[in-house]
Residue frames relative to the residue before (quaternion, step in Angstrom):
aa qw qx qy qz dx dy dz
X 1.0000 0.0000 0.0000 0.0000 0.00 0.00 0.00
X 0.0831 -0.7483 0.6546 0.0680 3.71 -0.79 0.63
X 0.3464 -0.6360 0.6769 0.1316 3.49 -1.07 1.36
X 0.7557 -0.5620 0.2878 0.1738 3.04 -1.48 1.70
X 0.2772 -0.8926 0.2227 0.2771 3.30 -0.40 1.00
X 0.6390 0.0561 -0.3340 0.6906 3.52 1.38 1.02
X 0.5688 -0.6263 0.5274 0.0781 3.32 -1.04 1.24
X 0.1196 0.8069 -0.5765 0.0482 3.70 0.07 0.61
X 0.0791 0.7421 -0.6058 0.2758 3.49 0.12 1.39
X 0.5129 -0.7319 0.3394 0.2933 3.57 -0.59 0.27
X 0.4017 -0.8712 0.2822 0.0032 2.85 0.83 1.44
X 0.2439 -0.7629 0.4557 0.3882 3.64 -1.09 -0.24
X 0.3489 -0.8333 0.4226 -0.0729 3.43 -0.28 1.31
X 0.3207 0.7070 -0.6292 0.0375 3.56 -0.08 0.75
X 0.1964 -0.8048 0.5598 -0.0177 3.41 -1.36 0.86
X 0.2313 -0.7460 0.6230 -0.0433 3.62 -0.28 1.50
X 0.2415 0.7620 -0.5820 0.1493 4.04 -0.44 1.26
X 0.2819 -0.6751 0.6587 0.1760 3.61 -0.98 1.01
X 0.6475 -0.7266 0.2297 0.0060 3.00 -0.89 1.40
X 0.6503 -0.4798 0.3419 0.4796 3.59 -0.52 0.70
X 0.6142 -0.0541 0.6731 0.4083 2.64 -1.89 -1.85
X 0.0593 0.7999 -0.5642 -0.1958 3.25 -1.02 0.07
X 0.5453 -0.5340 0.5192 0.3846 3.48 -1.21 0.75
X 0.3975 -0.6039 0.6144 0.3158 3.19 -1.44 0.97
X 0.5059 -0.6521 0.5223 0.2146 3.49 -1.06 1.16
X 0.1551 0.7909 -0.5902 0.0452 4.03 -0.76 1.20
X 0.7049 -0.2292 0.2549 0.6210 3.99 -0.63 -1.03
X 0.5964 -0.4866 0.5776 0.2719 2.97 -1.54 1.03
X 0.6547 -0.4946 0.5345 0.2025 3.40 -1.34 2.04
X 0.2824 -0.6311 0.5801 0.4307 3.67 -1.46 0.24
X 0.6907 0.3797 -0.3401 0.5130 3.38 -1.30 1.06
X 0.4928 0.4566 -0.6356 0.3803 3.61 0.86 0.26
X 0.8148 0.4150 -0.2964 0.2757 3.24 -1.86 0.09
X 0.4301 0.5736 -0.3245 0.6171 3.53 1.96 -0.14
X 0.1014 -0.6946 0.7118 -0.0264 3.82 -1.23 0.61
X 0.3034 -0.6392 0.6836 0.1789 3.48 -1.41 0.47
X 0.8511 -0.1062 0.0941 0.5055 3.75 -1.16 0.15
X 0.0660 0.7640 -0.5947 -0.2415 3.52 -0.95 -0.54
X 0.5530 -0.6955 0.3445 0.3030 3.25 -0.78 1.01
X 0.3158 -0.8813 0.2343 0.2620 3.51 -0.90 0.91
X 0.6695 0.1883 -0.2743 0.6642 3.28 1.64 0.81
X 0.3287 -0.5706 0.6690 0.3447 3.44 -1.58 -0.37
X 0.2318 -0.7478 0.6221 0.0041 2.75 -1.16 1.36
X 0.2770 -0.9086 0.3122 -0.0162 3.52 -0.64 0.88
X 0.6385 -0.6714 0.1875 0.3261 3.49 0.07 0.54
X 0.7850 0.1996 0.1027 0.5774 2.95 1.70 -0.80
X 0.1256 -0.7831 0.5337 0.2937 3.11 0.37 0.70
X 0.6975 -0.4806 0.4768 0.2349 4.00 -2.06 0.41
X 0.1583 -0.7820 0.5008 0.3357 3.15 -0.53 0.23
X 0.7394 -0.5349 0.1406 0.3840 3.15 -1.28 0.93
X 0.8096 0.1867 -0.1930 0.5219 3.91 -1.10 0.50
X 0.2911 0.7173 -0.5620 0.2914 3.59 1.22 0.36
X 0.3205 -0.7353 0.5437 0.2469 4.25 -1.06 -0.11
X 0.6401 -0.5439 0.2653 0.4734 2.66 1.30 -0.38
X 0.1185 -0.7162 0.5722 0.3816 4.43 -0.34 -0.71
X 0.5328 -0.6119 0.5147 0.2771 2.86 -1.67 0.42
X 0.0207 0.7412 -0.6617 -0.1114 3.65 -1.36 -0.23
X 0.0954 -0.7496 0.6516 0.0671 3.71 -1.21 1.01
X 0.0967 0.8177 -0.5665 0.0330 3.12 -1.20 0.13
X 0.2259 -0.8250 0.4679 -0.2225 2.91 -0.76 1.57
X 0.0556 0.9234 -0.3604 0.1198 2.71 1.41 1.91
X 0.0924 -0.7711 0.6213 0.1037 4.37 -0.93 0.33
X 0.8551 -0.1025 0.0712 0.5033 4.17 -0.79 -0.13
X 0.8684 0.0483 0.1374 0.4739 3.24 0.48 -1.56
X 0.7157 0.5705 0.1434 0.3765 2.74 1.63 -0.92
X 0.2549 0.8709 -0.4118 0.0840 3.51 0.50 0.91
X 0.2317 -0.7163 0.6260 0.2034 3.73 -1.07 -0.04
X 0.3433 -0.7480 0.5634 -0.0727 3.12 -0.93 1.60
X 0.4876 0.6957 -0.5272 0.0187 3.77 -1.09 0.31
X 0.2790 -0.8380 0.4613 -0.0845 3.18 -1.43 1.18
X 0.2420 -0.6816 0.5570 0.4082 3.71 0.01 -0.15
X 0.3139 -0.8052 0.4907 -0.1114 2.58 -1.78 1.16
X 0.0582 0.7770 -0.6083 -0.1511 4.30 -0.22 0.53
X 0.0194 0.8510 -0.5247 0.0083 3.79 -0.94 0.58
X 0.3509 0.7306 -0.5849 0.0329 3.85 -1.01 0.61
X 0.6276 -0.5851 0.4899 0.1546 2.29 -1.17 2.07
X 0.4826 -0.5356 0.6300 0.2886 3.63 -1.64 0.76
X 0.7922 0.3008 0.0428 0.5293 3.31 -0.04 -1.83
X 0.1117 0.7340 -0.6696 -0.0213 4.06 0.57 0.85
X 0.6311 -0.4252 0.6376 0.1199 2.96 -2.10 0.38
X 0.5708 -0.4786 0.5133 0.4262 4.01 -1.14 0.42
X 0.7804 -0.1056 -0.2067 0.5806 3.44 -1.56 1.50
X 0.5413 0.4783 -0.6019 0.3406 4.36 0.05 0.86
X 0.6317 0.6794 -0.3715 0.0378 3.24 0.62 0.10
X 0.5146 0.4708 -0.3992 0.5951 3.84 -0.71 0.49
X 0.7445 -0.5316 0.3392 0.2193 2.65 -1.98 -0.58
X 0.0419 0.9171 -0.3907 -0.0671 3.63 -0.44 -0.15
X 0.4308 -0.7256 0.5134 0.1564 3.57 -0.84 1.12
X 0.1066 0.8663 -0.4837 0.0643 3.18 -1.76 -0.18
X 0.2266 -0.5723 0.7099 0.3424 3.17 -1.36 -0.58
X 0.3660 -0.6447 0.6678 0.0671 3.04 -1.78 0.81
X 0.3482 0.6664 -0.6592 0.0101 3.78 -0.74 -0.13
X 0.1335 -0.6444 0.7528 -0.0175 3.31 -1.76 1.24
X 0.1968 -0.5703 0.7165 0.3503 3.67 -1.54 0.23
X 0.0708 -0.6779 0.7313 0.0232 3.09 -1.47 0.62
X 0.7210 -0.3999 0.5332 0.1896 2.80 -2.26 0.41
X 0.0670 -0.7429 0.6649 0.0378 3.73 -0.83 1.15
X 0.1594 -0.7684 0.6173 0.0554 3.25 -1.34 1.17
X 0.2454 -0.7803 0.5467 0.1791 3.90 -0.06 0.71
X 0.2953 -0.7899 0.5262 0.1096 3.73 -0.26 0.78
X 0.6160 -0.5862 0.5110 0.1255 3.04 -1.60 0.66
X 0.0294 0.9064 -0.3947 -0.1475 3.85 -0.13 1.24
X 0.5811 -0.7627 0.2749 0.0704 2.45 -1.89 0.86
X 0.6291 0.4076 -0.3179 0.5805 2.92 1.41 0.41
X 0.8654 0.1003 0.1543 0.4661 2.99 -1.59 -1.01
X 0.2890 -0.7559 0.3224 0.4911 3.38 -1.31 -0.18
X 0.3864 0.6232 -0.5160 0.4427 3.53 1.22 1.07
X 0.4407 0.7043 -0.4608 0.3120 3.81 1.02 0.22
X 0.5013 -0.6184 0.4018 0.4527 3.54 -0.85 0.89
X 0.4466 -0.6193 0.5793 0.2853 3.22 -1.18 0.32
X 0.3543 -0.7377 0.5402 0.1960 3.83 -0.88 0.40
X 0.2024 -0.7831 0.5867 0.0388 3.41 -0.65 1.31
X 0.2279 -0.6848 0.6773 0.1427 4.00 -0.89 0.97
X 0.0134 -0.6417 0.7661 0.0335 3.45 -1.30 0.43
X 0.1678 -0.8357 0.5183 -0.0700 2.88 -0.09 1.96
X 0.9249 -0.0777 0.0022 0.3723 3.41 -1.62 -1.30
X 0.2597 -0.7181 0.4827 0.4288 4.15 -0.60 0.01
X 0.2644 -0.6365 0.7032 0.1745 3.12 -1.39 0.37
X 0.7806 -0.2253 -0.0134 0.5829 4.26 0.06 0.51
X 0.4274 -0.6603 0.6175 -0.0054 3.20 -2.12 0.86
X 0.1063 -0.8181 0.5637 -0.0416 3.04 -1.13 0.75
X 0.0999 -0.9105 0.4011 -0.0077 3.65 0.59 1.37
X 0.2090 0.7464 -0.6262 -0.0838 4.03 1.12 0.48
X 0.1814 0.6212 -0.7463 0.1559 4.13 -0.78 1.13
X 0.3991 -0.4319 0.8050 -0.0785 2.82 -2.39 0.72
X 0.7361 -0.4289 0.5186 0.0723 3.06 -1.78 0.93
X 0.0464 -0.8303 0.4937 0.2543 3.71 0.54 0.39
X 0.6649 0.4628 -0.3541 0.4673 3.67 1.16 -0.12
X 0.7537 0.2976 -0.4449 0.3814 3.76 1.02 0.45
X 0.8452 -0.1215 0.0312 0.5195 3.75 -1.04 -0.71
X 0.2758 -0.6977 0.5745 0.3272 3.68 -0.88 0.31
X 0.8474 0.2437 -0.2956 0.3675 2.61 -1.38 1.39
X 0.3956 0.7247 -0.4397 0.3535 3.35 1.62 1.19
X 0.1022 -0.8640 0.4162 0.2642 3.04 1.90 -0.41
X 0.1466 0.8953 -0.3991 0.1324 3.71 0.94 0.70
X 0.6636 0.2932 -0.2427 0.6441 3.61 1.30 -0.24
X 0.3622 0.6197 -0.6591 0.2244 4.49 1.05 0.15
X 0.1596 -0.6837 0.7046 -0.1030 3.48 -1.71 1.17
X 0.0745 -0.7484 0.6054 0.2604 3.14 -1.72 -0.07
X 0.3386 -0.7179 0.5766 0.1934 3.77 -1.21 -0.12
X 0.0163 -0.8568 0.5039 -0.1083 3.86 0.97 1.21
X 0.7194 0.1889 -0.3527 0.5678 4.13 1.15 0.31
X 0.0209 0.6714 -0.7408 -0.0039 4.11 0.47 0.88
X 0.0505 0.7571 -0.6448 -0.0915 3.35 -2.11 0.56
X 0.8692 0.0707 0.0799 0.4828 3.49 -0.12 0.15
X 0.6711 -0.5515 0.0209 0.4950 2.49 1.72 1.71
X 0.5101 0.5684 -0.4456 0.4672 3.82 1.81 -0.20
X 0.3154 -0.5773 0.6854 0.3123 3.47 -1.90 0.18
X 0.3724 -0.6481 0.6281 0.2162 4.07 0.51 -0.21
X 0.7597 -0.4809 0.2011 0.3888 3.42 -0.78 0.25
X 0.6987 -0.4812 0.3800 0.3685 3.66 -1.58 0.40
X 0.0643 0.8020 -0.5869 -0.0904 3.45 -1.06 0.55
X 0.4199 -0.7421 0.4847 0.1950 3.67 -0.33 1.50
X 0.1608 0.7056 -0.6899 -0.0164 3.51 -1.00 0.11
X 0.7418 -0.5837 0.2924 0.1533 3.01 -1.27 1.03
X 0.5216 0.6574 -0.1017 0.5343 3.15 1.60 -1.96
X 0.6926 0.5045 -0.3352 0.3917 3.34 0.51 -1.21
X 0.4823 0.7423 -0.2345 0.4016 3.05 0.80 -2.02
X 0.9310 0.0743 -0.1202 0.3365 3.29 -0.75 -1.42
X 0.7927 0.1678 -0.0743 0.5813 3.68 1.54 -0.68
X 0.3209 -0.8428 0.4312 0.0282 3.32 0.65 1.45
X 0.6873 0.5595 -0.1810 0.4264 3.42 0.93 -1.04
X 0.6589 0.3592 -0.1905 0.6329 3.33 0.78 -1.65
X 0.3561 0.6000 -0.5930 0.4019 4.12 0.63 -0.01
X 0.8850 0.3340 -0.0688 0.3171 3.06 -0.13 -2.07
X 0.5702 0.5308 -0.3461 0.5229 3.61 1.41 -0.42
X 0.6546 0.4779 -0.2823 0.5132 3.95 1.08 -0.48
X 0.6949 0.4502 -0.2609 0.4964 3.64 0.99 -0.66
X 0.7233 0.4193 -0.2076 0.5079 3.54 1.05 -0.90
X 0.3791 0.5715 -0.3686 0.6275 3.73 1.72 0.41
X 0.7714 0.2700 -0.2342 0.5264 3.99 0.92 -0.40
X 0.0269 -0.8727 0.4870 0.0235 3.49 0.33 0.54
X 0.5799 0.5570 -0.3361 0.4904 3.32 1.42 -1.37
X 0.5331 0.7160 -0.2677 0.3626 3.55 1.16 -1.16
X 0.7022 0.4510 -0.2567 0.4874 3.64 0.53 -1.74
X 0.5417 0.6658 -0.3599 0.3658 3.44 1.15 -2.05
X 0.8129 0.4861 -0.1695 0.2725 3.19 -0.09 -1.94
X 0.7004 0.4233 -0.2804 0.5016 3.66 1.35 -1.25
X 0.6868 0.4685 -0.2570 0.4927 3.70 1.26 -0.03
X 0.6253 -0.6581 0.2642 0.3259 3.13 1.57 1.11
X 0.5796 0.5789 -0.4194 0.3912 3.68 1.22 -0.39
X 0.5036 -0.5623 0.5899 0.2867 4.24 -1.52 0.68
X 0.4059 -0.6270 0.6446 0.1632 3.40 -1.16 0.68
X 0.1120 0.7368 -0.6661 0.0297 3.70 -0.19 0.81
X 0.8092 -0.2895 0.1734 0.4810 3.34 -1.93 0.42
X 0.6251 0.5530 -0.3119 0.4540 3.67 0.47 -2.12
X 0.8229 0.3430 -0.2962 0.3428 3.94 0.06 -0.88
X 0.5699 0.6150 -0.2841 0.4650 3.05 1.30 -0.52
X 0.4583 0.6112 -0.3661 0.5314 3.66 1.75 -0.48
X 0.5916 0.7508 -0.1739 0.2366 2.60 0.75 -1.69
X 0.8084 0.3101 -0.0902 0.4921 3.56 0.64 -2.00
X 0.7149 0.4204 -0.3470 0.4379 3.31 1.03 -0.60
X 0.4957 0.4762 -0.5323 0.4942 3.84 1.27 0.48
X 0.7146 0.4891 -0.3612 0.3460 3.62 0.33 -0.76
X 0.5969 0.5688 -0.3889 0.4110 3.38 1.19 -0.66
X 0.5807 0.5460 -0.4028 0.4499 3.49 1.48 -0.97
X 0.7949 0.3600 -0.2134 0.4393 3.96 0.75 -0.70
X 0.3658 0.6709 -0.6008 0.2347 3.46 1.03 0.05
X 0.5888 0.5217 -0.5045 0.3559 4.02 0.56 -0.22
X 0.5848 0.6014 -0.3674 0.4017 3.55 1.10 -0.98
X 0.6785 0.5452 -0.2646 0.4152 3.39 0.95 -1.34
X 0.6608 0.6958 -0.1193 0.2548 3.33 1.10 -0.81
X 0.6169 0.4470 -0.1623 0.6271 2.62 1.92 -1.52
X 0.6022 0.6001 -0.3375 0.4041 3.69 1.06 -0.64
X 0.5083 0.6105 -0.2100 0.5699 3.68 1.38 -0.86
X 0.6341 0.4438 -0.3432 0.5321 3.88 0.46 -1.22
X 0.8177 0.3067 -0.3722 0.3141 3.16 -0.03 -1.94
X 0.6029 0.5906 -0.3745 0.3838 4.29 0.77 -0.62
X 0.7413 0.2857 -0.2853 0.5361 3.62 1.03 -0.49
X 0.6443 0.5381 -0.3579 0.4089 3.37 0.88 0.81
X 0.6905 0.3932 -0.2450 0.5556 2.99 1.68 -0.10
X 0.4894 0.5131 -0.4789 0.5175 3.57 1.81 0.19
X 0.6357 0.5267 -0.4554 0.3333 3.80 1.00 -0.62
X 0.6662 0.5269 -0.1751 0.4978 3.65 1.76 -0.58
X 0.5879 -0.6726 0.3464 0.2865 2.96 1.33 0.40
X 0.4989 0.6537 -0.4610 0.3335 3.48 1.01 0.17
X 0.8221 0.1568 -0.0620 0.5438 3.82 0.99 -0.74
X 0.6946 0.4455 -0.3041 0.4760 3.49 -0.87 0.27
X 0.6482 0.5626 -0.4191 0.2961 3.62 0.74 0.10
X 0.7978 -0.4311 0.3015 0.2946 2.70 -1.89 0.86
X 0.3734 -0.7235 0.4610 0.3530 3.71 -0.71 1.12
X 0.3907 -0.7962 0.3604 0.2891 3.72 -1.18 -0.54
X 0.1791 0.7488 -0.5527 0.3188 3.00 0.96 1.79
X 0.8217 -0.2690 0.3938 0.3119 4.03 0.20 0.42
X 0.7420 -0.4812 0.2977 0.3593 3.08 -0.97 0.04
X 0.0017 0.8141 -0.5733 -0.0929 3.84 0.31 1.16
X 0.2070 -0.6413 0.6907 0.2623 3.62 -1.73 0.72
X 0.8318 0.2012 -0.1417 0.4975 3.83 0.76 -0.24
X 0.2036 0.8277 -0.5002 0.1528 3.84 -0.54 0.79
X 0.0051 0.6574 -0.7493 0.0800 3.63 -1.55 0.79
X 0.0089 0.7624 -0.6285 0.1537 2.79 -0.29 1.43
X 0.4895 0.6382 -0.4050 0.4349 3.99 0.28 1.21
X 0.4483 -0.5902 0.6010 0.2991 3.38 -1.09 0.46
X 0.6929 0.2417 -0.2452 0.6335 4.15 0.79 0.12
């Protein structure tokens, strides 16, 4: 059995975004405030598995540029030496933000893409030893075409996971640059806003790997005996 491979439960979702453009603000279009049908449910790709709570997902989104994290349960089919079993976590990736094009009115939400990643940040653990040993946390510092290529251990990580991700997300031009992408004015905005929030991001990061060590996120879904699972919104 393989547990769905992003869970799309209604999650809890908090989202931090510096803003478009705005529309200069005038009368109300004709037809604003009018609606056609609404749909009576969402209907989801995937159903949950049963007694699941749901995962979380943040995101902390600026121009081009966002940072993403989520808690995470995973086992690899085909693991690699010291991948085996299961394993929990937190996930965080920067990723590409795409601001969409709306479709309505101009008071219509505006659709945000959270597109390609550009580096990873894997703080997991061993889902069969101590919580909170974080004994298997990695990064992925050359993602392409949406791959992470292989694990790279780092020591830093290891012992201070946090200050890892608060020191690495403080180089953006850095990640940009090893992921082949140009630093243009807009990105350059970009790094020197995130550097201003890398505490926010931080404190968001603590509070998610403190509640996988409590068992509140990351846990194992309840479908039986799984040989393959991703159970995350990343």
């Amino acid at each position: 059995m393989i547990a769905a491979h992003s869970v799309i439960t209604p999650p809890a979702v908090t989202i931090t975004l510096a803003l478009p453009p705005a529309h200069r603000q005038g009368p109300s279009p004709a037809g604003a405030g009018t609606y056609g049908p609404l749909p009576r449910k969402l209907v989801y790709p995937d159903p949950p598995p049963v007694g699941d709570d749901g995962d979380m997902l943040q995101v902390f989104g600026f121009d081009r540029i966002g940072v993403v994290l989520g808690d995470i349960y995973f086992i690899d089919p085909a693991p690699a030496k010291g991948q085996e079993g299961p394993e929990r976590g937190v996930r965080l990736e920067v990723r590409v933000l795409e601001p969409g094009e709306l479709t309505g009115s101009i008071y219509s939400a505006r659709p945000i893409g959270i597109a390609e990643p550009i580096w990873r940040a894997d703080m997991l653990e061993s889902a069969d030893g101590p919580p909170g040993s974080l004994d298997r946390a990695h990064h992925h510092p050359n993602m392409r075409n949406w791959e992470p290529n292989g694990r790279v251990f780092d020591r830093y990580l290891s012992r201070d996971p946090v200050g890892f991700v608060g020191t690495m997300l403080s180089d953006l031009e850095g990640l940009l640059a090893r992921a082949g992408i140009e630093v243009d004015v807009a990105l350059a905005a970009d790094a020197r806003s995130l550097r201003t929030a890398v505490p926010e991001v931080q404190r968001a990061l603590t509070s998610m790997l403190d509640q996988v060590k409590a068992g509140e996120l990351g846990t194992v879904p309840d479908e039986g005996d799984l040989t393959s699972a991703r159970v995350s919104w990343l």
